[in-house]
DRENKOLDO-441169 format. One record per residue (C-alpha): z, x, y. Coordinates in nm, 4 decimals. Last residue first. Example, Ala and Ser with C-alpha at 12.3 -4.5 7.8 and 13.67 -1.06 7.14 Angstrom:
<atom up="0.7140" east="1.3670" north="-0.1060"/>
<atom up="0.7800" east="1.2300" north="-0.4500"/>
END
This chain:
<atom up="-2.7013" east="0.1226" north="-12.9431"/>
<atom up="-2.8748" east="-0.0603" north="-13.2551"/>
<atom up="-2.7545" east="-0.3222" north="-13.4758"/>
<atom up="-2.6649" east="-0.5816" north="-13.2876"/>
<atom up="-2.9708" east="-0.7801" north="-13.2700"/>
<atom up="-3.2665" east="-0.6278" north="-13.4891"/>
<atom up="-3.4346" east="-0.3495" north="-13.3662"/>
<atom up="-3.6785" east="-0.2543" north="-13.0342"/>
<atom up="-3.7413" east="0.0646" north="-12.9847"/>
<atom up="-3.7466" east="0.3454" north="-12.6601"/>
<atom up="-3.3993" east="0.4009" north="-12.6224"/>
<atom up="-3.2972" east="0.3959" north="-12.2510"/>
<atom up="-3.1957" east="0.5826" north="-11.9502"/>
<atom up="-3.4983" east="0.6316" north="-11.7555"/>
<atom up="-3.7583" east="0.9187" north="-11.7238"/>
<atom up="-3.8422" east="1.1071" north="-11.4112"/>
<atom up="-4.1945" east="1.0212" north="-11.2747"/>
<atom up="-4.0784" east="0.7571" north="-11.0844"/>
<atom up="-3.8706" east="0.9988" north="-10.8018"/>
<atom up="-3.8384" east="0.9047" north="-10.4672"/>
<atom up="-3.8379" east="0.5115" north="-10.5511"/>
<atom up="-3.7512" east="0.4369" north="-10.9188"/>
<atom up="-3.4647" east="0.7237" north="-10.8695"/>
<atom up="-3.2920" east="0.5962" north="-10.5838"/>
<atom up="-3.1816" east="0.2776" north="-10.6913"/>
<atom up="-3.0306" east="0.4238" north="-11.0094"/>
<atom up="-2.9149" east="0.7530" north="-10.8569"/>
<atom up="-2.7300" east="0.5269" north="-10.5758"/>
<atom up="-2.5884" east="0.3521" north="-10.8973"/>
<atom up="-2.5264" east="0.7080" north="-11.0396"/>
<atom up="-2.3103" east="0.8197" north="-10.7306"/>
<atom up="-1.9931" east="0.9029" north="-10.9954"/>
<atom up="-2.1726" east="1.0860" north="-11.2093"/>
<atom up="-2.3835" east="1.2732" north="-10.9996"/>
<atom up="-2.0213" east="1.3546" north="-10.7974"/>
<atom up="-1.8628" east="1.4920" north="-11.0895"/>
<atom up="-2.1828" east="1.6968" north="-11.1810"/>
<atom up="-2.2110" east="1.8163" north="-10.7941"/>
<atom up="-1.8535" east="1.9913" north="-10.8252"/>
<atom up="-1.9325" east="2.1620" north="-11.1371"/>
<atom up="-2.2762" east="2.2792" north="-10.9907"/>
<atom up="-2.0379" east="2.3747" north="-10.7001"/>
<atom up="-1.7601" east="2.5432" north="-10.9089"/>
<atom up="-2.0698" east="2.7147" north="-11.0916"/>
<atom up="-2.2525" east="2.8928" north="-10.7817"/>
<atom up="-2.0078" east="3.1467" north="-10.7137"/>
<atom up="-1.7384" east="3.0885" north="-10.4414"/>
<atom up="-1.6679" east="3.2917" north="-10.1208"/>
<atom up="-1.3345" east="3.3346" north="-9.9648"/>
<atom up="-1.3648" east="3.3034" north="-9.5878"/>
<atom up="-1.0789" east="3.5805" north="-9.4322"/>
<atom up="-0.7440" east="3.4692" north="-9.3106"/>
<atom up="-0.6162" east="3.3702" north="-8.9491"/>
<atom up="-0.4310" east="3.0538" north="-9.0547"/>
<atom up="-0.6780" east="2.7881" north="-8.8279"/>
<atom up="-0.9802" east="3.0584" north="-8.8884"/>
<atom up="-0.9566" east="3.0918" north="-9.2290"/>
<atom up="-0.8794" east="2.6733" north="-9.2638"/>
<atom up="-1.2273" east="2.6265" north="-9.0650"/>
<atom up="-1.4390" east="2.8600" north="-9.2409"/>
<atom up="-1.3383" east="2.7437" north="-9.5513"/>
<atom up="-1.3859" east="2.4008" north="-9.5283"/>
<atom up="-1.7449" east="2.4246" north="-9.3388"/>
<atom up="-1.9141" east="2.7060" north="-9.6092"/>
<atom up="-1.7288" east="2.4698" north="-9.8951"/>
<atom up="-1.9202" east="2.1519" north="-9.7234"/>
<atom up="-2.1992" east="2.4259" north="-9.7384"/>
<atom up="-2.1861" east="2.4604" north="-10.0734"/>
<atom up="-2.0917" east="2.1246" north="-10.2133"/>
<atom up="-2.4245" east="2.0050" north="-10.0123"/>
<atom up="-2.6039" east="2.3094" north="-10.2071"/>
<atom up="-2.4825" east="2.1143" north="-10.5509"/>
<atom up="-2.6545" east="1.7930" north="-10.4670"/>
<atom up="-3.0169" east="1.8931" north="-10.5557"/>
<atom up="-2.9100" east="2.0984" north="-10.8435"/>
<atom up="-2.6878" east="1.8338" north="-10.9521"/>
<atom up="-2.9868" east="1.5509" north="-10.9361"/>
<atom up="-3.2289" east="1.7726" north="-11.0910"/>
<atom up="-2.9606" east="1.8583" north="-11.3738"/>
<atom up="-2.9032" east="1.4569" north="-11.4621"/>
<atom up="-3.2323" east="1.3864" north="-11.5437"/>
<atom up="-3.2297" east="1.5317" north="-11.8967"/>
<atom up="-2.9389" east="1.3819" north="-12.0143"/>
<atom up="-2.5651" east="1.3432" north="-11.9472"/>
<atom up="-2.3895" east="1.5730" north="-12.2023"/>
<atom up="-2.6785" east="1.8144" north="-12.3004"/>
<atom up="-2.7795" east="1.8293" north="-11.9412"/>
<atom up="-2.4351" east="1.9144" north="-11.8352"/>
<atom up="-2.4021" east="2.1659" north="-12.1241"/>
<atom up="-2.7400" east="2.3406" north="-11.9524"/>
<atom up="-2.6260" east="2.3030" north="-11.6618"/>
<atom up="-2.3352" east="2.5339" north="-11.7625"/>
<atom up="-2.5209" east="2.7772" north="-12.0104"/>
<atom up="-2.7660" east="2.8536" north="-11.7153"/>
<atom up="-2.4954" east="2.9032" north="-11.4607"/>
<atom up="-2.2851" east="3.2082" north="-11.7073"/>
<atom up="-2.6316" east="3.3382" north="-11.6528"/>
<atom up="-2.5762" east="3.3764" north="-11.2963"/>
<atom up="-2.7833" east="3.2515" north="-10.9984"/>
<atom up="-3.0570" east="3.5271" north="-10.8091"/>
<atom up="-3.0117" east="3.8788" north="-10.9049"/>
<atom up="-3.1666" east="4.0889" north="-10.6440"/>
<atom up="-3.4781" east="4.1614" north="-10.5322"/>
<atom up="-3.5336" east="3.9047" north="-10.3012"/>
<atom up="-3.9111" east="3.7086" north="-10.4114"/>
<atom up="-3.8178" east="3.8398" north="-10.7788"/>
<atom up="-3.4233" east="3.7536" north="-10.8286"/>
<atom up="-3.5050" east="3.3926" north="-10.6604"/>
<atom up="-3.8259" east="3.3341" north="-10.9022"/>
<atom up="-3.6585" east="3.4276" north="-11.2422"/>
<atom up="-3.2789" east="3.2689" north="-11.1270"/>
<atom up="-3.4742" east="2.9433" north="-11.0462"/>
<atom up="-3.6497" east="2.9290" north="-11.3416"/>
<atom up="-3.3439" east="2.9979" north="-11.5398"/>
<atom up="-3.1380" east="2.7511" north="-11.3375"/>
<atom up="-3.4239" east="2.4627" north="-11.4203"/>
<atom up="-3.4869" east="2.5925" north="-11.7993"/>
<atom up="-3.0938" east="2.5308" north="-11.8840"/>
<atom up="-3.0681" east="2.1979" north="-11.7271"/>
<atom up="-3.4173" east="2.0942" north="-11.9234"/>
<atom up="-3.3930" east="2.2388" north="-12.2466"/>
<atom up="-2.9976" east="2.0916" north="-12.2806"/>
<atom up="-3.1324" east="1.7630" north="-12.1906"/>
<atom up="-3.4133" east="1.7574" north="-12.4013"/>
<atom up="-3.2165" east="1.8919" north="-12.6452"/>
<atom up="-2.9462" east="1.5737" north="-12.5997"/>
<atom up="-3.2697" east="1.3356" north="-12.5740"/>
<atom up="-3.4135" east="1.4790" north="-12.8591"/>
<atom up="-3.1358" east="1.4316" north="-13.0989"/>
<atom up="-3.0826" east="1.0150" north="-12.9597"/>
<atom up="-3.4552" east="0.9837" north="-12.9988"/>
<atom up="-3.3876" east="1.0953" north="-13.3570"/>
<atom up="-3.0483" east="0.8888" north="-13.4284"/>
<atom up="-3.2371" east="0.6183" north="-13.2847"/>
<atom up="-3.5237" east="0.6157" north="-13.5552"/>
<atom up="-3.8558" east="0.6999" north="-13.3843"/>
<atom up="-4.0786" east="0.4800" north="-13.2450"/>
<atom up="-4.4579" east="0.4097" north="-13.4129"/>
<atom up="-4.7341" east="0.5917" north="-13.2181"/>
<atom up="-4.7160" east="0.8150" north="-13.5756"/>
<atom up="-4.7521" east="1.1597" north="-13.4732"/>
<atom up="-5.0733" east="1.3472" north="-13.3629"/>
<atom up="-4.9235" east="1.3671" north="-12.9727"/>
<atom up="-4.6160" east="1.5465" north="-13.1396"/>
<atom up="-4.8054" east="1.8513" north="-13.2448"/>
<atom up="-4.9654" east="1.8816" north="-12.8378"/>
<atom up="-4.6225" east="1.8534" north="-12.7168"/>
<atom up="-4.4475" east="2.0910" north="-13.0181"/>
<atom up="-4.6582" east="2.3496" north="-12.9689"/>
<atom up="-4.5866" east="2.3923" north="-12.5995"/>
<atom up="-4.2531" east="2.3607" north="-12.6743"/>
<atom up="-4.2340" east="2.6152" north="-12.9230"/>
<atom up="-4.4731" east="2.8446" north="-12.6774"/>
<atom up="-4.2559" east="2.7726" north="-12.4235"/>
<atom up="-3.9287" east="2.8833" north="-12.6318"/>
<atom up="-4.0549" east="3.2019" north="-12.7878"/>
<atom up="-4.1900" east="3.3063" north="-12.4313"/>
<atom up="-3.8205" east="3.2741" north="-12.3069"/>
<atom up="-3.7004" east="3.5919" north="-12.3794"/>
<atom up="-3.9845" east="3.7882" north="-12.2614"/>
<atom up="-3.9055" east="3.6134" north="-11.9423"/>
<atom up="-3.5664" east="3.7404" north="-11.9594"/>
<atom up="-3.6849" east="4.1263" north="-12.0200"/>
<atom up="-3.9319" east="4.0762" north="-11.6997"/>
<atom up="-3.6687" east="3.9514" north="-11.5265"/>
<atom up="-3.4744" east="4.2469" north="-11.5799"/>
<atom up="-3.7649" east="4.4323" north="-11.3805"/>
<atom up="-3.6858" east="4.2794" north="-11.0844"/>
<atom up="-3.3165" east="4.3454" north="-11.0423"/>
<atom up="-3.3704" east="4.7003" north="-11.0906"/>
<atom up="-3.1686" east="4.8062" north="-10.7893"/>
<atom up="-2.8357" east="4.6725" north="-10.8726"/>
<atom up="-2.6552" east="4.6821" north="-10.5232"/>
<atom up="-2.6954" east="4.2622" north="-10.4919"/>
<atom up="-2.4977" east="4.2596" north="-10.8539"/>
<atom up="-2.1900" east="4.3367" north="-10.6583"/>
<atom up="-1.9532" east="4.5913" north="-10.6643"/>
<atom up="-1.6209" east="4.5948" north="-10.8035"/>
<atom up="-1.6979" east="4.8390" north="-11.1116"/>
<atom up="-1.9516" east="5.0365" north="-10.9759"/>
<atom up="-2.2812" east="4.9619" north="-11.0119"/>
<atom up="-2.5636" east="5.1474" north="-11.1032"/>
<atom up="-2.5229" east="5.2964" north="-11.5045"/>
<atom up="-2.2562" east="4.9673" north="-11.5286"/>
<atom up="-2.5621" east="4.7891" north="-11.5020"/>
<atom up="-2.8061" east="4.9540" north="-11.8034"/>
<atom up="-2.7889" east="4.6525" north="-12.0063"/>
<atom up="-2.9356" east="4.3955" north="-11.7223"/>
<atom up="-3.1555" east="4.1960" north="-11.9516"/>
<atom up="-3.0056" east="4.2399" north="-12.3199"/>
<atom up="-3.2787" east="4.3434" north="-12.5590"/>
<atom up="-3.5722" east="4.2211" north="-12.7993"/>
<atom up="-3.6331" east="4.4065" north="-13.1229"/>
<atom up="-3.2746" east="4.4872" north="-13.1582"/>
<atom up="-3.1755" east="4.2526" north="-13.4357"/>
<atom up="-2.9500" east="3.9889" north="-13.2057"/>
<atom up="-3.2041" east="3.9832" north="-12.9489"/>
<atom up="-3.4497" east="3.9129" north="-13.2011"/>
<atom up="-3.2484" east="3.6398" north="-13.3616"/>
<atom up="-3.2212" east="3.4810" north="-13.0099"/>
<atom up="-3.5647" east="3.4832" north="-12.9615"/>
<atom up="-3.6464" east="3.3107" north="-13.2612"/>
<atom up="-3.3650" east="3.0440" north="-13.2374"/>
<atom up="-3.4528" east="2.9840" north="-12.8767"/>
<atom up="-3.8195" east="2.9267" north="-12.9885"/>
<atom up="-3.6705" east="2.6848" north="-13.2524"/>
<atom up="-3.4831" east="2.4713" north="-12.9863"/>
<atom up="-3.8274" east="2.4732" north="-12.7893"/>
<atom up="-4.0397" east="2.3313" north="-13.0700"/>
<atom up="-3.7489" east="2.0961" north="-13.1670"/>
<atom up="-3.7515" east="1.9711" north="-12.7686"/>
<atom up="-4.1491" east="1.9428" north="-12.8136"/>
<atom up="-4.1292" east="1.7559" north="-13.1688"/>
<atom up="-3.8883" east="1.4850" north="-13.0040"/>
<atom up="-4.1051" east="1.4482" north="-12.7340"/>
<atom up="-4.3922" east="1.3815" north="-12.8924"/>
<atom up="-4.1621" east="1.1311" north="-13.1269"/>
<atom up="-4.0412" east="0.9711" north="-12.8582"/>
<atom up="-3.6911" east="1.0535" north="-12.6757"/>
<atom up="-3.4070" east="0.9427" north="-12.5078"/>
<atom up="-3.2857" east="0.8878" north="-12.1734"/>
<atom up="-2.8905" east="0.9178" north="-12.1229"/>
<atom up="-2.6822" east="0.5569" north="-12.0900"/>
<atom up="-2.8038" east="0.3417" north="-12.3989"/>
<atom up="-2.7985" east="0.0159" north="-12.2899"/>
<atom up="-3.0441" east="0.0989" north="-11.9888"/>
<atom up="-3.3668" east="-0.0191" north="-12.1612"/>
<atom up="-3.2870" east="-0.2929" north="-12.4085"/>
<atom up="-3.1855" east="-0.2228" north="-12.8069"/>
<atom up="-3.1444" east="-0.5959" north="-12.9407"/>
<atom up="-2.9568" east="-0.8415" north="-12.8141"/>
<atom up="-2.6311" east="-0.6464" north="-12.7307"/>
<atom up="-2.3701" east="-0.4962" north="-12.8464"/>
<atom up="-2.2956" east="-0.1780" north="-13.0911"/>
<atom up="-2.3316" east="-0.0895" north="-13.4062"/>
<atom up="-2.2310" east="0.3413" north="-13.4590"/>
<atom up="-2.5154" east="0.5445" north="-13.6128"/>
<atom up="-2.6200" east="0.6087" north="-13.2371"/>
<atom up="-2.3119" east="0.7554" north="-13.1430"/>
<atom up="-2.3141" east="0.9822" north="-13.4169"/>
<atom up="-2.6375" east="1.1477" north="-13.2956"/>
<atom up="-2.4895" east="1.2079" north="-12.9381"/>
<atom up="-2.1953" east="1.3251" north="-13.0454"/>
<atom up="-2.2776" east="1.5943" north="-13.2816"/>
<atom up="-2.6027" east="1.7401" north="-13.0075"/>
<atom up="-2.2749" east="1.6288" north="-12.7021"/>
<atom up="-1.9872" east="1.8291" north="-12.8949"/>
<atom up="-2.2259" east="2.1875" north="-12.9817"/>
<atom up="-2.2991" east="2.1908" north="-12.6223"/>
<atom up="-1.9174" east="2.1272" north="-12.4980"/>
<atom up="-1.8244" east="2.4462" north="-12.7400"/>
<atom up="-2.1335" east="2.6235" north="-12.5976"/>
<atom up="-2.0606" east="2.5316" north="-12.2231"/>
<atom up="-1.7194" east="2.6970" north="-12.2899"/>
<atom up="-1.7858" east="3.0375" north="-12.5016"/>
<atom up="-2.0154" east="3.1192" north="-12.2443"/>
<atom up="-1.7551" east="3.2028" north="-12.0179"/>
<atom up="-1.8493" east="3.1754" north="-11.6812"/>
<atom up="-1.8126" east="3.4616" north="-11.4236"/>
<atom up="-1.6859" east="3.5481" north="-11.0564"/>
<atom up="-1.3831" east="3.6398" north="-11.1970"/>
<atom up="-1.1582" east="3.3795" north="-10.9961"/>
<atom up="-1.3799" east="3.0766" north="-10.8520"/>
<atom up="-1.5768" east="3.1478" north="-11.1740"/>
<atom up="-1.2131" east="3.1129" north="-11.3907"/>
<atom up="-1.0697" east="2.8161" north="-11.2228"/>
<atom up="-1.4440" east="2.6420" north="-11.1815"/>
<atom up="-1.5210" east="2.7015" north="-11.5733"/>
<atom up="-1.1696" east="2.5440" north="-11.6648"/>
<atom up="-1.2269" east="2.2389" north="-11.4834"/>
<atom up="-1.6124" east="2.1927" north="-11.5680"/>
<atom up="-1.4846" east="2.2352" north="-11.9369"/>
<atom up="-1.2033" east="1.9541" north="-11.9161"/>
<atom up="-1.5113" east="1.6893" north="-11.7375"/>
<atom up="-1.7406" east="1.7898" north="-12.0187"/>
<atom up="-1.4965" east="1.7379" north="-12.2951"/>
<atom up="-1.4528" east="1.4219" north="-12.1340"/>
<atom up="-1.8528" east="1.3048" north="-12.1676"/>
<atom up="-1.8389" east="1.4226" north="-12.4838"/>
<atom up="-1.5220" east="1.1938" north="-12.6166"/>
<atom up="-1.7099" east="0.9214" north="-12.4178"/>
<atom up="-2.0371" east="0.9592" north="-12.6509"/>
<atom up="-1.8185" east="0.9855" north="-12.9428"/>
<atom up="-1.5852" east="0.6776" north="-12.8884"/>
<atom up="-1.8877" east="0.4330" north="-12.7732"/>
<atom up="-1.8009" east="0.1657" north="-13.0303"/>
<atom up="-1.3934" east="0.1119" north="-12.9915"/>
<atom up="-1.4096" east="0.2443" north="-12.6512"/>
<atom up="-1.5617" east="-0.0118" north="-12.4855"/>
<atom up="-1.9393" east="-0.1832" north="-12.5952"/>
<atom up="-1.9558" east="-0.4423" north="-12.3092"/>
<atom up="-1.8270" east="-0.1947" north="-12.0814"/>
<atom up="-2.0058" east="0.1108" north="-12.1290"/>
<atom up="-2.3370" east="-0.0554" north="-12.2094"/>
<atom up="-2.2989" east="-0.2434" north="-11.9000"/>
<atom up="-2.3442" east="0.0016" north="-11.6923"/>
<atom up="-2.1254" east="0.3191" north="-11.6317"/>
<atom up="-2.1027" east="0.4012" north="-11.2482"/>
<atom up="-2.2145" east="0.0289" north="-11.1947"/>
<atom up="-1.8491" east="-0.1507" north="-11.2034"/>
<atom up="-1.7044" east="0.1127" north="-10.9540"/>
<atom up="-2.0068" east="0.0534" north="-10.7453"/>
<atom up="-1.9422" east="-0.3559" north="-10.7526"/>
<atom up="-1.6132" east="-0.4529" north="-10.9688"/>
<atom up="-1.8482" east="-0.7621" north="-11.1410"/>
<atom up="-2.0271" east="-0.5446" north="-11.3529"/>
<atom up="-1.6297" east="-0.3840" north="-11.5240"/>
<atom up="-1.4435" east="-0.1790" north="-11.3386"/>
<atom up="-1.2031" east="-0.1511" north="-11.6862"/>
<atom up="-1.4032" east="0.0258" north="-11.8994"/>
<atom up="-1.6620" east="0.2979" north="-11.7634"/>
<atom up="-1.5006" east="0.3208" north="-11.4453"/>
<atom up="-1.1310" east="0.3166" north="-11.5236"/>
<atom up="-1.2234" east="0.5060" north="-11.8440"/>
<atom up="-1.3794" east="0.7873" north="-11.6084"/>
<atom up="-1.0735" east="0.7651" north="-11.4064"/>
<atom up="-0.8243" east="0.7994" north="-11.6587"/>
<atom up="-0.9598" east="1.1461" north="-11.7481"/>
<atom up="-0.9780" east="1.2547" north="-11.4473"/>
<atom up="-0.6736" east="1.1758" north="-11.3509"/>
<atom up="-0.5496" east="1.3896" north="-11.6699"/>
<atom up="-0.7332" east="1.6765" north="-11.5726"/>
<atom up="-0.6867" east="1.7330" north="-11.2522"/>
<atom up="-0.2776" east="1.6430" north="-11.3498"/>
<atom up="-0.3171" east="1.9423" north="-11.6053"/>
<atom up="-0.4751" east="2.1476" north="-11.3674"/>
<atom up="-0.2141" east="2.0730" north="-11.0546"/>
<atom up="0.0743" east="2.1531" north="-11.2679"/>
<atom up="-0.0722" east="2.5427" north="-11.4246"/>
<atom up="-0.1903" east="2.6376" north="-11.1129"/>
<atom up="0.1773" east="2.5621" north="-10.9310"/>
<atom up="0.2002" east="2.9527" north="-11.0779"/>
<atom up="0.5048" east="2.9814" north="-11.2399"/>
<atom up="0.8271" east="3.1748" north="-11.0022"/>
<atom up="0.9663" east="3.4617" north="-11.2151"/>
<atom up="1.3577" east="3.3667" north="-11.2652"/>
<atom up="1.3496" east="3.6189" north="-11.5967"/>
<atom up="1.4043" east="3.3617" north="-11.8678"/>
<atom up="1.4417" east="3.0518" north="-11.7573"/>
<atom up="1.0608" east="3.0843" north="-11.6298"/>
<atom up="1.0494" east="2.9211" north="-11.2579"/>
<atom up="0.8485" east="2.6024" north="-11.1299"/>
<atom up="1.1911" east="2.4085" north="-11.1406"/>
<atom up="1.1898" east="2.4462" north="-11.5080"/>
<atom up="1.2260" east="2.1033" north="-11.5503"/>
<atom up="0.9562" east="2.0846" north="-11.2558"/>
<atom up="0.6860" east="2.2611" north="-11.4113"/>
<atom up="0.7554" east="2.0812" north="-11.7562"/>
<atom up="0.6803" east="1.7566" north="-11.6225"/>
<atom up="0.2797" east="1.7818" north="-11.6094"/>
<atom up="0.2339" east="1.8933" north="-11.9932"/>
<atom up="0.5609" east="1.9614" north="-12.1752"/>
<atom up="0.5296" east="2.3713" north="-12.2135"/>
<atom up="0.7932" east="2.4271" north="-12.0541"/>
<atom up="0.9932" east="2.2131" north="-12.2285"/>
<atom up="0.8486" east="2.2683" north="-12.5379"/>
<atom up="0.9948" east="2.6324" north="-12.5495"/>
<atom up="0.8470" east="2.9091" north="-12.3987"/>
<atom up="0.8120" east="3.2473" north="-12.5814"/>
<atom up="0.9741" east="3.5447" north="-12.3781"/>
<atom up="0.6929" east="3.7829" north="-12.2908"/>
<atom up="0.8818" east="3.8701" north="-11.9439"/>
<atom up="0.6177" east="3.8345" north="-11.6680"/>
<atom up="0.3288" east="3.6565" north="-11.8321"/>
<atom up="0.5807" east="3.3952" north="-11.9779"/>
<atom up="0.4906" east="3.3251" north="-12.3146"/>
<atom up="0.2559" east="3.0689" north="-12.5363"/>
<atom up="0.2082" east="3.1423" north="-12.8580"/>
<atom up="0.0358" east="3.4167" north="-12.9761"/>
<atom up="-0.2371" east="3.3293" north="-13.1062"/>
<atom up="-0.4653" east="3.0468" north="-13.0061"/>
<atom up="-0.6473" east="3.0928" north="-12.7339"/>
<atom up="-0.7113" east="3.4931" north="-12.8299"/>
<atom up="-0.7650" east="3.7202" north="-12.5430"/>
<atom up="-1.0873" east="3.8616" north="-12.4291"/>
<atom up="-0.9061" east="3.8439" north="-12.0564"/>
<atom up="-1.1210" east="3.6376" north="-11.9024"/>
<atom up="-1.0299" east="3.3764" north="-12.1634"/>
<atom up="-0.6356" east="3.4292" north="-12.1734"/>
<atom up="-0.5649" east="3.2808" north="-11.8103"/>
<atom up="-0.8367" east="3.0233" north="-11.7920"/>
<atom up="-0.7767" east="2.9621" north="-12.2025"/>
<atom up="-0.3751" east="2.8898" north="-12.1744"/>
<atom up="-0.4476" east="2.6703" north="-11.8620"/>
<atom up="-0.7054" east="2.4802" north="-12.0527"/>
<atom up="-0.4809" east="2.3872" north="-12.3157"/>
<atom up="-0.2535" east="2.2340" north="-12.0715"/>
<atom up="-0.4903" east="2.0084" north="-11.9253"/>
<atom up="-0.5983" east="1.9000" north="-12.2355"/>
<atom up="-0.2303" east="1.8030" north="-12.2941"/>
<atom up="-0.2337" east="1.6248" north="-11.9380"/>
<atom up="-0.5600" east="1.4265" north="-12.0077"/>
<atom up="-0.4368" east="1.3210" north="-12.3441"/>
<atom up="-0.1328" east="1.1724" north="-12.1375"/>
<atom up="-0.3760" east="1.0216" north="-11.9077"/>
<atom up="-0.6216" east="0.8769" north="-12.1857"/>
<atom up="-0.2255" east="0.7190" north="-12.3980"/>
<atom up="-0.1465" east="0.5519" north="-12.0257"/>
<atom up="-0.4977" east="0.4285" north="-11.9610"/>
<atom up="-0.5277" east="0.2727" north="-12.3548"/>
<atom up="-0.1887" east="0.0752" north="-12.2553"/>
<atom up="-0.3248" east="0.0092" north="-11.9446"/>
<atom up="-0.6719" east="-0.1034" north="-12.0072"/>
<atom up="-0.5897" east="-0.4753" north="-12.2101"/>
<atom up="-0.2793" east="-0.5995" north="-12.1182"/>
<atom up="-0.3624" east="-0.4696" north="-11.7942"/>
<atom up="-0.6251" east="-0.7383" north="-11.8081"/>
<atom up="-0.4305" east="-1.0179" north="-11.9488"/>
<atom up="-0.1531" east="-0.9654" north="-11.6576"/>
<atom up="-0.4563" east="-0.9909" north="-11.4191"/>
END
């Protein structure tokens, strides 16, 4: 035991702190964000007053209570917000390493939420894949706070965690790390052949097109005439061309399928031999992104044109889209299928505290339940694991799909 907290708590103590400064930052962008506010400049000041804050309120966690939870400056009572996301954070933080890297196999569930490959391998050699994996956790925070608030997502956010998982991703699978050779379920997201990896390069390069025409004129924003229909206030159920929008997004998209169409029957022609890992490792974080993005978007395409009215939220689409990035291509069908449960456990909550204290429901967005159902994928993936073989076989498993020489490969 005394060897053992030797070993985590040290490491715990410096993730929780991290946690707490993260936590911090993402206070200044859930207030400034909405706002079209820089994140950076000016530093940070009391809403009320505009007096600059010292580092004692701004010390992460503690400061709230130095202060007393008021600004010295003007007495204006601070939002307990800012505390209880910065200790969010922070646990969560901590946790993840206390399942990844200090459960360990023989800690049962707690033990399987990472594998082996997590523990065996520990921080030292799986740094970049774990620094993605909490830059997801920090952006699901921040992209509840301000959906639950604004009733829309950022895209700034699940772009900055998007860009972290196709750099991490790659540069985890230069690292060396354990094990006899490169066996199915070492590395933790499923990976990618070279059919696949020309089908997820197709569809990356179809985005790229149609992006570039959106950005030129020749294609154009879905839903630009809105503030013609809608009052500010309103909601996007009184927008009355709903329908033909999708039209304009599917238009968007052809670029994409045809890419991956192209790619699939391309990549069949390739060399049967397997990719290098820092390939499969590239198309399973596209293949991810391709397939959490695609599943909202399909959703939103044939829910806006059976009711008539905009079904899901684009700000959604970049979100699972990050999550599939992060966690792989599997990991979307499990959140979508688990984020309704967060829904109606919200429904139930809700419901029950208005009518205790006499107040009206208030109703969430989609993302804080998507964000809800990623924390609980990951935490549920043994079930996932034993589940997944039986109800669903078709869906690929975690896993690089070589062989190399021992201890060379992730």
């Amino acid at each position: 035991m005394n060897l053992w907290l030797l070993q985590h708590l040290p490491v715990a103590t410096f993730i929780f702190a991290a946690g707490a400064i993260v936590g911090s930052f993402l206070n200044v962008v859930i207030y400034r964000l909405p706002a079209g506010m820089s994140v950076i400049s000016p530093p940070s000041r009391c809403p009320t007053c505009g007096a600059r804050l010292s580092w004692r309120e701004n010390l992460p966690i503690l400061g709230w209570f130095l202060v007393r939870g008021r600004c010295r400056h003007c007495a204006a009572p601070v939002s307990c917000q800012y505390i209880l996301v910065e200790l969010l954070v922070a646990l969560l933080f901590v946790g993840l390493y206390a399942a990844y890297y200090a459960a360990g196999p023989r800690v049962g569930w707690w033990g399987a939420v990472g594998g082996d490959w997590w523990y065996y391998n520990w921080v030292a050699r799986t740094s970049p894949l774990f620094g993605a994996h909490l830059a997801l956790l920090a952006a699901l925070v921040a992209m509840t706070v301000i959906d639950a608030r604004t009733y829309i997502i950022p895209i700034q956010i699940p772009l900055v965690v998007t860009v972290v998982a196709f750099l991490a991703h790659p540069l985890q699978a230069l690292l060396p790390t354990m094990g006899v050779g490169i066996i199915a379920g070492h590395w933790p997201v499923p990976a990618a052949d070279w059919q696949w990896f020309a089908a997820v390069c197709g569809g990356m390069a179809g985005i790229g097109v149609s992006v570039t025409l959106l950005k030129c004129g020749v294609l154009r924003y879905s839903f630009a005439d809105y503030d013609q229909y809608v009052a500010e206030g309103d909601t996007f159920a009184e927008y009355p061309h709903a329908r033909r929008e999708m039209g304009v997004e599917m238009l968007f998209l052809l670029p994409c399928l045809a890419g991956l169409a192209g790619g699939l029957i391309l990549g069949a022609r390739l060399h049967a031999v397997p990719p290098p890992a820092i390939i499969q490792a590239l198309g399973g974080v596209g293949g991810g992104y391709l397939a959490g993005g695609g599943l909202i978007w399909g959703i939103r395409i044939l829910g806006t044109l059976a009711f008539g009215r905009e079904a899901m939220g684009v700000g959604d689409i970049h979100l699972l889209a990050a999550v599939g990035a992060v966690l792989g291509c599997t990991a979307p069908l499990w959140i979508f299928f688990v984020a309704p449960f967060s829904g109606l456990l919200w429904i139930a909550v809700s419901k029950g505290l208005g009518t205790a204290f006499k107040k009206t429901r208030r109703e969430l967005p989609y993302g804080p339940h998507l964000a809800v159902a990623t924390i609980a994928v990951i935490v549920c993936q043994p079930a996932l694991n034993w589940a997944q073989p039986i109800y669903l076989p078709w869906l690929p498993v975690a896993g690089l799909v070589q062989t190399a020489a021992p201890g060379v490969g992730p």
